[in-house]
N, CA, C and O atoms as a DFTB+ gen file, in Angstrom:
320 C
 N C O
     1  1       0.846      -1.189       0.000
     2  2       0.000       0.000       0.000
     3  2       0.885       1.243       0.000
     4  3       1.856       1.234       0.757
     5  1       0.661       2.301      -0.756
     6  2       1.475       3.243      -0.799
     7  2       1.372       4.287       0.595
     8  3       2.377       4.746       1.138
     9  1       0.208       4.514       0.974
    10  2      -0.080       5.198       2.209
    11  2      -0.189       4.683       3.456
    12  3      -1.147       4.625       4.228
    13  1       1.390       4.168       3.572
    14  2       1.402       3.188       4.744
    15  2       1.783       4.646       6.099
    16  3       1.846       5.845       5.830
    17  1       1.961       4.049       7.399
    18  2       2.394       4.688       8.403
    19  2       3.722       4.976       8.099
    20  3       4.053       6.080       8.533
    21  1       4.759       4.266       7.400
    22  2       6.551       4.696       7.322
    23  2       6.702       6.003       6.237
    24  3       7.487       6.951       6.249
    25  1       5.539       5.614       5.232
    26  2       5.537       6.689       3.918
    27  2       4.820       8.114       4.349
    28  3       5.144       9.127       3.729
    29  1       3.849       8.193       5.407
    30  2       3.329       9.292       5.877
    31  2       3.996       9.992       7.059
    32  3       3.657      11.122       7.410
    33  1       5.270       9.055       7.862
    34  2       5.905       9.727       8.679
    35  2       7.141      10.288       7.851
    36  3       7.684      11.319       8.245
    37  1       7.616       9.610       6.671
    38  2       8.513      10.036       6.042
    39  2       8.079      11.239       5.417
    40  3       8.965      12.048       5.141
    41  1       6.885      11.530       5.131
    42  2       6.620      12.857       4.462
    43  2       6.450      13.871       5.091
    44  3       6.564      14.988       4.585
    45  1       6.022      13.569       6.813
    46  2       5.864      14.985       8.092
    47  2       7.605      14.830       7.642
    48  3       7.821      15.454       6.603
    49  1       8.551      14.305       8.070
    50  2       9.859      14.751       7.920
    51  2      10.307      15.583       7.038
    52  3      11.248      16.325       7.319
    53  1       9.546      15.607       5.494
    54  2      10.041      16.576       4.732
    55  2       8.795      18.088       4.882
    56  3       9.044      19.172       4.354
    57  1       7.541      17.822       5.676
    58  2       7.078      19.075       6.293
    59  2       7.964      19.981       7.277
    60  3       8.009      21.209       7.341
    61  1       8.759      18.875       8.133
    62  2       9.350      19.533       9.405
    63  2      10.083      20.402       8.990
    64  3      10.013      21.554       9.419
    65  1      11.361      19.834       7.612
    66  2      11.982      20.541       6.878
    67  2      11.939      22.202       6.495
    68  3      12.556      23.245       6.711
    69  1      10.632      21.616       5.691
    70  2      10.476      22.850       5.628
    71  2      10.019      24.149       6.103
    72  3       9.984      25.348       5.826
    73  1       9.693      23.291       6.951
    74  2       8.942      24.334       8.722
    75  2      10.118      24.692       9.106
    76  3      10.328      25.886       9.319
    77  1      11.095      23.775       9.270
    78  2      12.484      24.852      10.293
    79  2      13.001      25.643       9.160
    80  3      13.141      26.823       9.483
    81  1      13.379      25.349       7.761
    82  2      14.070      25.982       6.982
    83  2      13.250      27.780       6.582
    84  3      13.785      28.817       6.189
    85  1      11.728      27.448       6.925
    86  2      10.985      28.492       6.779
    87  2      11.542      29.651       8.241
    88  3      11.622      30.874       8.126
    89  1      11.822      28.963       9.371
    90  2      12.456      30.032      10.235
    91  2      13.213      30.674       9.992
    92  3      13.348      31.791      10.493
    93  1      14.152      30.034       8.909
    94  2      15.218      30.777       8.699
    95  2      15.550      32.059       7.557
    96  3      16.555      32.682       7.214
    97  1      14.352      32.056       7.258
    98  2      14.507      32.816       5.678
    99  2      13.950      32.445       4.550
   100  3      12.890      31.820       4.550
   101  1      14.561      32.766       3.488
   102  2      14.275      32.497       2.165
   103  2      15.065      31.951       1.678
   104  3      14.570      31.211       0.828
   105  1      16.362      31.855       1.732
   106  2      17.361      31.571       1.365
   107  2      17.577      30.414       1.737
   108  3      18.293      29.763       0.975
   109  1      17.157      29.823       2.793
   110  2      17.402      28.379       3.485
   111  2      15.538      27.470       3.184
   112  3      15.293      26.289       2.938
   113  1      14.870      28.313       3.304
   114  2      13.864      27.739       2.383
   115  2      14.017      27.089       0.805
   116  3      13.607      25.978       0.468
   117  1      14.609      27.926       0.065
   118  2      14.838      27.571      -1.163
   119  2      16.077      25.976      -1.159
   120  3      16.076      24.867      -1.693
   121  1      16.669      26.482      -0.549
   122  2      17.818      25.372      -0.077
   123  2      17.406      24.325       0.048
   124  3      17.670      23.523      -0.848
   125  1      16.737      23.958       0.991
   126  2      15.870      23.086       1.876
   127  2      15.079      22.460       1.063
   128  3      15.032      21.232       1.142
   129  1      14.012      23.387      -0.223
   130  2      13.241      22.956      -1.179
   131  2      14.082      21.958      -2.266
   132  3      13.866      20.801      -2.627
   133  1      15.066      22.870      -2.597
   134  2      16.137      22.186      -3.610
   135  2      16.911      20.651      -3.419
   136  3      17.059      19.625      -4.084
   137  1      17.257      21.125      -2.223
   138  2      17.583      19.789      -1.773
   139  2      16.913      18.753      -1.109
   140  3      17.492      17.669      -1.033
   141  1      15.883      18.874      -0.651
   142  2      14.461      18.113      -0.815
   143  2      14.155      17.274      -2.011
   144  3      14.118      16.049      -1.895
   145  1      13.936      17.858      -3.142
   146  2      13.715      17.278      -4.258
   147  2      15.055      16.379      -4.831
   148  3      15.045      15.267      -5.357
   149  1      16.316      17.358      -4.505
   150  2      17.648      16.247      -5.685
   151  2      16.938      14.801      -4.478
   152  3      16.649      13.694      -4.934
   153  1      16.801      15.113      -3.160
   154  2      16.997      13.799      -2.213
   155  2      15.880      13.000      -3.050
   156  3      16.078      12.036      -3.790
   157  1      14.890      13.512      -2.811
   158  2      13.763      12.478      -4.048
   159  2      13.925      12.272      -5.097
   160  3      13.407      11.188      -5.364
   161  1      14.485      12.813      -6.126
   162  2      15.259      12.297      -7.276
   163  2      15.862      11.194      -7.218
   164  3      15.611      10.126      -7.777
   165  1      16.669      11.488      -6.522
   166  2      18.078       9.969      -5.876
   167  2      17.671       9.280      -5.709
   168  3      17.917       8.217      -6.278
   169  1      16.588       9.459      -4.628
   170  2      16.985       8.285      -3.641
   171  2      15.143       7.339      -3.804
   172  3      14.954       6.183      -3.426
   173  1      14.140       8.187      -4.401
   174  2      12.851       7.139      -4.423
   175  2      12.757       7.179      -5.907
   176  3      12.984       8.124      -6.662
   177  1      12.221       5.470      -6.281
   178  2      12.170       5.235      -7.825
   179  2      11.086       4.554      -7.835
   180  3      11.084       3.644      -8.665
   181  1      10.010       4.687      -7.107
   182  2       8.679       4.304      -7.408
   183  2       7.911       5.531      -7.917
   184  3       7.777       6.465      -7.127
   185  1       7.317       5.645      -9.327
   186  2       6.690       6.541      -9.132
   187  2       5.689       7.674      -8.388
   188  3       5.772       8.885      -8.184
   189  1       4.733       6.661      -8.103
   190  2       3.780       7.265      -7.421
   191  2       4.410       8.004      -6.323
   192  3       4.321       9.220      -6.150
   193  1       5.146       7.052      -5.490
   194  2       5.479       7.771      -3.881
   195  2       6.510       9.170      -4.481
   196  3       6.463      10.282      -3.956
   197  1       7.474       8.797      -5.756
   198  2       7.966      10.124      -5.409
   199  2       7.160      11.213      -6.255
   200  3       7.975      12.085      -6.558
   201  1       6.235      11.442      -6.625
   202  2       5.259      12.090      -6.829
   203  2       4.468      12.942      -6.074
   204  3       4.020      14.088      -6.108
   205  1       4.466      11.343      -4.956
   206  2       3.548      12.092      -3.224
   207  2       4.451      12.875      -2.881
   208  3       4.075      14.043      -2.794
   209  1       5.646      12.658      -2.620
   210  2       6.420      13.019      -2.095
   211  2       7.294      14.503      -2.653
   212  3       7.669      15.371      -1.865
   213  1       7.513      14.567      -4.157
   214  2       7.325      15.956      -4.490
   215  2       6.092      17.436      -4.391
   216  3       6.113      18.666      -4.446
   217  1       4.971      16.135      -4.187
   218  2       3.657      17.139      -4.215
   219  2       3.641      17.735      -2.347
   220  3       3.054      18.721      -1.902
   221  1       4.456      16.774      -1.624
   222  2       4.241      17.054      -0.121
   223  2       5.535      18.444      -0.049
   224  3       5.314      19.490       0.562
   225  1       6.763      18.178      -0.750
   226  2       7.706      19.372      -0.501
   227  2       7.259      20.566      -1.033
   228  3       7.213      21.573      -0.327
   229  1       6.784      20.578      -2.672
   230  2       6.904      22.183      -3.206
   231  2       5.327      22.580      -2.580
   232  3       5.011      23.753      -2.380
   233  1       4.255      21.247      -2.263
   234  2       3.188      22.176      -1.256
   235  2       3.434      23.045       0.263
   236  3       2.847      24.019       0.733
   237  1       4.466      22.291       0.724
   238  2       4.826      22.353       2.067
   239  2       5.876      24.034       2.166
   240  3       5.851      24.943       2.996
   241  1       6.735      23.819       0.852
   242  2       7.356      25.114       0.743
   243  2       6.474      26.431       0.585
   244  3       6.831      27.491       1.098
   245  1       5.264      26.299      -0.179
   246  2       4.674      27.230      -0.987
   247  2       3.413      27.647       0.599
   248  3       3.076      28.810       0.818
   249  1       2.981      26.612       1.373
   250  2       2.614      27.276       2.676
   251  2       2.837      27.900       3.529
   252  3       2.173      28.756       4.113
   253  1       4.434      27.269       3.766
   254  2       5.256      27.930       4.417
   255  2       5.921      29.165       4.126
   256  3       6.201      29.655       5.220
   257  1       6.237      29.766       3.389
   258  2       6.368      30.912       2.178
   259  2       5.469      31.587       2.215
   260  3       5.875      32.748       2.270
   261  1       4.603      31.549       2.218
   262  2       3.439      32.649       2.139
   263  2       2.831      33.003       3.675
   264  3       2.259      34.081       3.839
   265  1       3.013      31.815       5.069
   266  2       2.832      32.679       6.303
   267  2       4.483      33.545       6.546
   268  3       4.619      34.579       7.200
   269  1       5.227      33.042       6.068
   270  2       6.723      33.643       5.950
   271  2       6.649      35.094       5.575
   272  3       7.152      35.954       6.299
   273  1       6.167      35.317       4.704
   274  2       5.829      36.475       3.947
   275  2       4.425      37.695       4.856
   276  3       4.402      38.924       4.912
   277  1       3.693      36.922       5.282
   278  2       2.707      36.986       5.906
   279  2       3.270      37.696       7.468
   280  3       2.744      38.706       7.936
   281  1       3.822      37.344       7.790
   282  2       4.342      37.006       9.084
   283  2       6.234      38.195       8.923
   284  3       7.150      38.358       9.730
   285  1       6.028      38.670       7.645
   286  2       7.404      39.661       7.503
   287  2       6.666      40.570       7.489
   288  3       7.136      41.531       8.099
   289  1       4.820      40.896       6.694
   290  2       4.706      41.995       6.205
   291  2       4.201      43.010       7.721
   292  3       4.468      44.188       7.959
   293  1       3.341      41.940       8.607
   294  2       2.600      42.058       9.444
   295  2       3.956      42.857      10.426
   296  3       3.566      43.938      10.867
   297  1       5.181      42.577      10.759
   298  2       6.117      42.612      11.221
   299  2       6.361      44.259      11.246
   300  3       6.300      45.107      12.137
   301  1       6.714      44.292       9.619
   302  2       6.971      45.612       9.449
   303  2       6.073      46.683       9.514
   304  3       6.371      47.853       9.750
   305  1       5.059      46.268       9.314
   306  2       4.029      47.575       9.278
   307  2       3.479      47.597      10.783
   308  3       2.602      48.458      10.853
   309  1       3.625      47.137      11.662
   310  2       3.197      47.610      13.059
   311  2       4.515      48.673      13.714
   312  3       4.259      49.474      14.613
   313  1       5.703      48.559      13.213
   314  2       6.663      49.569      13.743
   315  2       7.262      50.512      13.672
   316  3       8.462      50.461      13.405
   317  1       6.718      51.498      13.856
   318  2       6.491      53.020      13.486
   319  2       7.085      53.609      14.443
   320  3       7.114      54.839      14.488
């Protein structure tokens, strides 16, 4: 079964990713994204899962990125 318990904890791992890499910036976001994917490139050769598994990083980046953004604009405009 593709949506086992090892394949859905393996994919919070590439959420966590990008949750800490989102603390750090943009720059370590992108990083984090990039190298996210070469790792799924490499290293999974079943289709489907690395499919799930690309659709779980560039979704996970693109959420995280936008409270990132969210969370810079809100930042700046309260300090006057």
């Amino acid at each position: 079964m593709i949506l086992s318990t090892a394949v859905l904890l393996y994919q919070l791992f590439f959420v966590a990713v990008m949750y800490i890499a989102s603390r750090f910036g943009r720059v370590p976001m992108a990083i984090a994204l990039v190298g996210s994917l070469l790792w799924t490139a490499t290293h999974i050769f079943l289709p489907p899962l690395a499919v799930l598994q690309a659709t779980v990083i560039v979704g996970s980046y693109f959420i995280f990125r936008r409270r990132h953004q969210a969370a810079e604009g809100a930042g700046s405009g309260s300090a006057r």
